[in-house]
TIVODREN-843319 format. One record per residue (C-alpha): residue number from 0; residue in one letter; chain; x, y, z. Coordinates in Angstrom, 2 decimals, decimal comma. Layout:
# residues N
+------+------+-------+---------+---------+---------+
| resi | resn | chain |      px |      py |      pz |
+------+------+-------+---------+---------+---------+
|  NUM |    a |     A |       X |       Y |       Z |
...
+------+------+-------+---------+---------+---------+
***
This chain:
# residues 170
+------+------+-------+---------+---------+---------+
| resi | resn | chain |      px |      py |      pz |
+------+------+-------+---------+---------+---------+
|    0 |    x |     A |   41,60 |   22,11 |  -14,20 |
|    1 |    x |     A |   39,38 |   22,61 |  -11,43 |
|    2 |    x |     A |   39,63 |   26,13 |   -9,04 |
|    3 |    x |     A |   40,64 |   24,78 |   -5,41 |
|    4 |    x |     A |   38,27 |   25,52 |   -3,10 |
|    5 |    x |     A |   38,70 |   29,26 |   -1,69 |
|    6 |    x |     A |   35,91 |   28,85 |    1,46 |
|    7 |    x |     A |   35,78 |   26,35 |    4,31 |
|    8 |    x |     A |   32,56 |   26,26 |    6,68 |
|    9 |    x |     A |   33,14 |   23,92 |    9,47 |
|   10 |    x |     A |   29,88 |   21,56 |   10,49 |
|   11 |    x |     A |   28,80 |   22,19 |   14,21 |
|   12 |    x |     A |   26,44 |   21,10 |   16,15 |
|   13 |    x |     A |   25,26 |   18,35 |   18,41 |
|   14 |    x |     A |   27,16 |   14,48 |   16,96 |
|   15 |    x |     A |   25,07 |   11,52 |   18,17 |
|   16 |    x |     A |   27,78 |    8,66 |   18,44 |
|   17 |    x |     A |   26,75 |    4,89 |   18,01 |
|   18 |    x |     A |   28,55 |    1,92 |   18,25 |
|   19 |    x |     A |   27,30 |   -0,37 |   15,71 |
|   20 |    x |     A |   29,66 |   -3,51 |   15,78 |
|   21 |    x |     A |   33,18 |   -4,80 |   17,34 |
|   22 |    x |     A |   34,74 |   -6,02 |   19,81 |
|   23 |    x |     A |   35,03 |   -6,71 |   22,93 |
|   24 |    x |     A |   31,72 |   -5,12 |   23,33 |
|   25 |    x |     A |   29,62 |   -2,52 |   22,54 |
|   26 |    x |     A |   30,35 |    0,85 |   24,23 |
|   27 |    x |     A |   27,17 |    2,67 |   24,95 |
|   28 |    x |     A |   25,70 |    5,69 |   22,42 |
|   29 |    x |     A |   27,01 |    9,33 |   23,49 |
|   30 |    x |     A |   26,60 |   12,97 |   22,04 |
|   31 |    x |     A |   29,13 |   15,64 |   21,73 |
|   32 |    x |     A |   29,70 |   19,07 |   19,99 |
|   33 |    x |     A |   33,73 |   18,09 |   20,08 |
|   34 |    x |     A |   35,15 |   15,55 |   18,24 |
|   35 |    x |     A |   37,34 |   13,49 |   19,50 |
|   36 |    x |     A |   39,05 |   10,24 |   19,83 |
|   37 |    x |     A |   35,99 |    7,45 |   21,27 |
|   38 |    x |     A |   39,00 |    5,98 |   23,39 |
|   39 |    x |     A |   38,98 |    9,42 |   25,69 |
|   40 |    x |     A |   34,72 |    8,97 |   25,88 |
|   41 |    x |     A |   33,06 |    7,31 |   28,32 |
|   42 |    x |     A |   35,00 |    5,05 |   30,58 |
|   43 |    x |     A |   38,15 |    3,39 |   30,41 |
|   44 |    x |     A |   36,73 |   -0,01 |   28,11 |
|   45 |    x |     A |   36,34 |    2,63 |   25,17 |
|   46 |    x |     A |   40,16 |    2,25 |   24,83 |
|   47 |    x |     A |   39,79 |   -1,19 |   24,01 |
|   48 |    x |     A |   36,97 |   -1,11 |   21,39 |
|   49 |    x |     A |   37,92 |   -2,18 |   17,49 |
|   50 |    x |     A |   34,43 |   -1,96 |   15,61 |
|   51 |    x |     A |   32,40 |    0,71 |   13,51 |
|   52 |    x |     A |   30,48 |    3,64 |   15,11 |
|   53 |    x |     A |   27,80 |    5,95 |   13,14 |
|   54 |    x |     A |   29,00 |    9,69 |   13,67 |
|   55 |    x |     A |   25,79 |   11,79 |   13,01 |
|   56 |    x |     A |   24,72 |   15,11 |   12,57 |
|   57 |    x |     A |   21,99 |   17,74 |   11,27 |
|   58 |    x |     A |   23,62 |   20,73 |    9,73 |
|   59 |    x |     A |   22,08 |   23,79 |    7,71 |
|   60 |    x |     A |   23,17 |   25,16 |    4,28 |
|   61 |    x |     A |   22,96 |   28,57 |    2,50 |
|   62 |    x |     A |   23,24 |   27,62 |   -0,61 |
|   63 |    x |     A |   26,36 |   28,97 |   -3,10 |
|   64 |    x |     A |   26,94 |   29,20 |   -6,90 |
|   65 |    x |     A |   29,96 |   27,53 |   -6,50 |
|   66 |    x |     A |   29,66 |   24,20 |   -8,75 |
|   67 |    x |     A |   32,38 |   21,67 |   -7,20 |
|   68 |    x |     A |   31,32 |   21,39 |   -3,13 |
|   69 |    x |     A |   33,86 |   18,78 |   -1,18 |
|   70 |    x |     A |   33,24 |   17,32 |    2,15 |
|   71 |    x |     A |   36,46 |   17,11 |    4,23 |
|   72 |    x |     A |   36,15 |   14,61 |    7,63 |
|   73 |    x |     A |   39,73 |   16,20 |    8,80 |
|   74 |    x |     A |   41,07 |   13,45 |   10,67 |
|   75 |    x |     A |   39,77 |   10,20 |   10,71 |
|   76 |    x |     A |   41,20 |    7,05 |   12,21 |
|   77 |    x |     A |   41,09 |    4,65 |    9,76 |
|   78 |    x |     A |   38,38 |    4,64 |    6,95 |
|   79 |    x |     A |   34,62 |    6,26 |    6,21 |
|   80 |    x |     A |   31,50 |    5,59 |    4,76 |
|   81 |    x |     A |   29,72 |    8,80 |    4,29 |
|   82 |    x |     A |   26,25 |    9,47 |    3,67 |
|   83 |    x |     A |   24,43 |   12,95 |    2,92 |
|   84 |    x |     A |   20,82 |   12,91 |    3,35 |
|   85 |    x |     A |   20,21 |    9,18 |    2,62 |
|   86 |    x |     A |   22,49 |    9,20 |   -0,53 |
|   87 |    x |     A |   26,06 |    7,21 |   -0,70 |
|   88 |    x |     A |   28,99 |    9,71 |   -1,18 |
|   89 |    x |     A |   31,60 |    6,74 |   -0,81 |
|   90 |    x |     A |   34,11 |    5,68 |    1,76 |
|   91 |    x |     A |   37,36 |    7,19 |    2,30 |
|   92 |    x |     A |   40,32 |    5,04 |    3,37 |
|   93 |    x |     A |   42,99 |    7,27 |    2,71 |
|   94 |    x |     A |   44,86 |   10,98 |    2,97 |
|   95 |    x |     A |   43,23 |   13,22 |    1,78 |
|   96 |    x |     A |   39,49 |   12,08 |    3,44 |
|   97 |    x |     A |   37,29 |   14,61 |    1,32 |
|   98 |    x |     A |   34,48 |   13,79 |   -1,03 |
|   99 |    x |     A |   32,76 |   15,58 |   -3,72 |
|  100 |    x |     A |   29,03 |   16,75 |   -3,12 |
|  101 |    x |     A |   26,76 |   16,55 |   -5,73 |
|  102 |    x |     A |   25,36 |   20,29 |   -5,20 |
|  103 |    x |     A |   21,67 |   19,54 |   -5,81 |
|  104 |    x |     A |   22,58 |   17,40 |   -2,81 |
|  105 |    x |     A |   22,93 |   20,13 |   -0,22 |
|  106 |    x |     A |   19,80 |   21,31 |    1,36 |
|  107 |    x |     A |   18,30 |   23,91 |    3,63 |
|  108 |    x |     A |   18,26 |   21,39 |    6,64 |
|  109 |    x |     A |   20,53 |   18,51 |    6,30 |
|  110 |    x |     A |   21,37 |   14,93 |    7,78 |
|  111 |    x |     A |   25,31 |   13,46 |    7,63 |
|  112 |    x |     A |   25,77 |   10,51 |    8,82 |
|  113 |    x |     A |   29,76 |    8,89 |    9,32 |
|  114 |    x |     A |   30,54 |    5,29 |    9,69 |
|  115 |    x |     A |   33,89 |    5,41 |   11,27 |
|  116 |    x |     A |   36,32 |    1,79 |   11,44 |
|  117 |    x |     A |   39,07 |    1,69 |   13,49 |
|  118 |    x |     A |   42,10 |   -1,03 |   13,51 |
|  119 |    x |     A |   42,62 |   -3,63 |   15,53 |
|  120 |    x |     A |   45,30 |   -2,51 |   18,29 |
|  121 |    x |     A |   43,10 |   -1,50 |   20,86 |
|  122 |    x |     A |   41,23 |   -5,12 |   20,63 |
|  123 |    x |     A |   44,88 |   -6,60 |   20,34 |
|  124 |    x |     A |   45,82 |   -4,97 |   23,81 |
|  125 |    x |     A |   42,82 |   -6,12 |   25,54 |
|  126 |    x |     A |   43,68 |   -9,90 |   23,70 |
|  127 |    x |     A |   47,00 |   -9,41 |   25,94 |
|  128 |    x |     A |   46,06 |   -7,45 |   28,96 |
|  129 |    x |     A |   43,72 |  -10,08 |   29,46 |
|  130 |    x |     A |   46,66 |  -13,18 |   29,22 |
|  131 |    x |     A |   45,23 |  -14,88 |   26,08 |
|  132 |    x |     A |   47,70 |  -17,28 |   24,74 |
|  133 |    x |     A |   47,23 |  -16,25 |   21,28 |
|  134 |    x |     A |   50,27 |  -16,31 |   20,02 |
|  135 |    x |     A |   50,65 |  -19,86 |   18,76 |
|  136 |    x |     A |   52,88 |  -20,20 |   16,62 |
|  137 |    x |     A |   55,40 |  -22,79 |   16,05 |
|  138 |    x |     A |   58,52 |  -21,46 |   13,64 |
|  139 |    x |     A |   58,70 |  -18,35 |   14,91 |
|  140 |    x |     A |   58,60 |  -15,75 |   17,75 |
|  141 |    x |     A |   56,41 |  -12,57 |   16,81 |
|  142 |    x |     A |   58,55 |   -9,00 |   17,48 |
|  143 |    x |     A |   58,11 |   -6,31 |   16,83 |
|  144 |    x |     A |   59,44 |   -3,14 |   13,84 |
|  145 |    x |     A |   62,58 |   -3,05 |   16,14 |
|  146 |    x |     A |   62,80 |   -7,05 |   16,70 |
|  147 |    x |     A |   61,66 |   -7,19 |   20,57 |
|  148 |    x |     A |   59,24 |   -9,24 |   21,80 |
|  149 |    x |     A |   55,69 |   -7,95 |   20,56 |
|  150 |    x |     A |   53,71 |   -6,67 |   23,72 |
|  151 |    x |     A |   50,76 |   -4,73 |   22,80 |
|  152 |    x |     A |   49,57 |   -4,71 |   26,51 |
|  153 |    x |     A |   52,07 |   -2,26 |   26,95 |
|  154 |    x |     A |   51,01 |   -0,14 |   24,23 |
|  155 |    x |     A |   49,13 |    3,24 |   24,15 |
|  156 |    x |     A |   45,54 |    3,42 |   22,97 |
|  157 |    x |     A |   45,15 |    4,30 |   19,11 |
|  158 |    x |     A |   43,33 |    7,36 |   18,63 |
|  159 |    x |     A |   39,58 |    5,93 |   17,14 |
|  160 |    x |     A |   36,97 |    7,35 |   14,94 |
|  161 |    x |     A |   36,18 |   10,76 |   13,54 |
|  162 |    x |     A |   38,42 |   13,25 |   15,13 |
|  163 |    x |     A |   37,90 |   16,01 |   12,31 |
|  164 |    x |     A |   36,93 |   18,89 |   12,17 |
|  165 |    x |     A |   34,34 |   17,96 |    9,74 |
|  166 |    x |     A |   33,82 |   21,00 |    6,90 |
|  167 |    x |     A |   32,40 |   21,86 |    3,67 |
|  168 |    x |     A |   35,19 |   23,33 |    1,22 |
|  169 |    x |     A |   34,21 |   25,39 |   -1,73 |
+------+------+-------+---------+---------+---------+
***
């Protein structure tokens, strides 16, 4: 059985944000040293983006004797693909979103970069803020979990992307 990790050392600095793909367009490219929600950024047609954006930063490391060194994203809304100086750690769909790190990994100077996908409620209240008639369907009315009508142009935005904190746990 593994020791749980005893020491957490939270990654700061300057996160270069960039939307790579989705819809209903592309938002444009920001920076930050708080993470938040990419609905709250820019102007008000970030609330309605579904896509992927790269979350990336350059981070130092003392290095430590420890020999299991996880990567914990915090809170992330809804999967990650994570990458630690050009190498694959995975992606993370699920609760807890924290990765191993292979310690010969870690570096002096280091680059993380975060591909963050979100779900498709945002896109599905521009669909019907917009009056789309998309839903066409024949046998049946679409509700909701409490059986009213389904209206997502009356819903709140989802919280997107990496919200964190982002930190190194060992």
């Amino acid at each position: 059985m593994t020791a749980q990790p005893t020491h957490k050392v939270e990654i700061n600095g300057t996160w270069k944000v960039d939307f790579l793909e989705g819809q209903p367009f592309l938002p444009k490219s920001y920076q930050t040293t708080r993470l938040d929600s990419w609905t709250s950024v820019g102007d008000s047609t970030n609330q309605y983006f579904t896509g992927t954006a790269k979350y990336s930063v350059d981070f130092d490391w003392k290095s430590v004797k420890e020999s299991v060194i996880y990567l914990n994203l915090g809170n992330v809304r809804e999967s990650a693909k994570v990458t630690l100086n050009g190498q694959s750690l995975g992606t993370l769909w699920c609760l807890p979103f924290q990765v191993a790190i292979p310690t010969k990994l870690l570096k002096e100077k280091n680059h993380l970069e975060i591909e963050v996908k979100n779900l498709s409620a945002n896109r599905m209240r521009y669909i019907d803020k917009q009056s789309h008639n998309w839903k066409k369907f024949k046998d049946i009315n679409i509700v909701d979990i409490q059986y009213k009508a389904l209206e997502p142009s009356t819903w709140e935005p989802e919280p997107s992307g990496l919200l964190g904190p982002v930190q190194i746990l060992y």
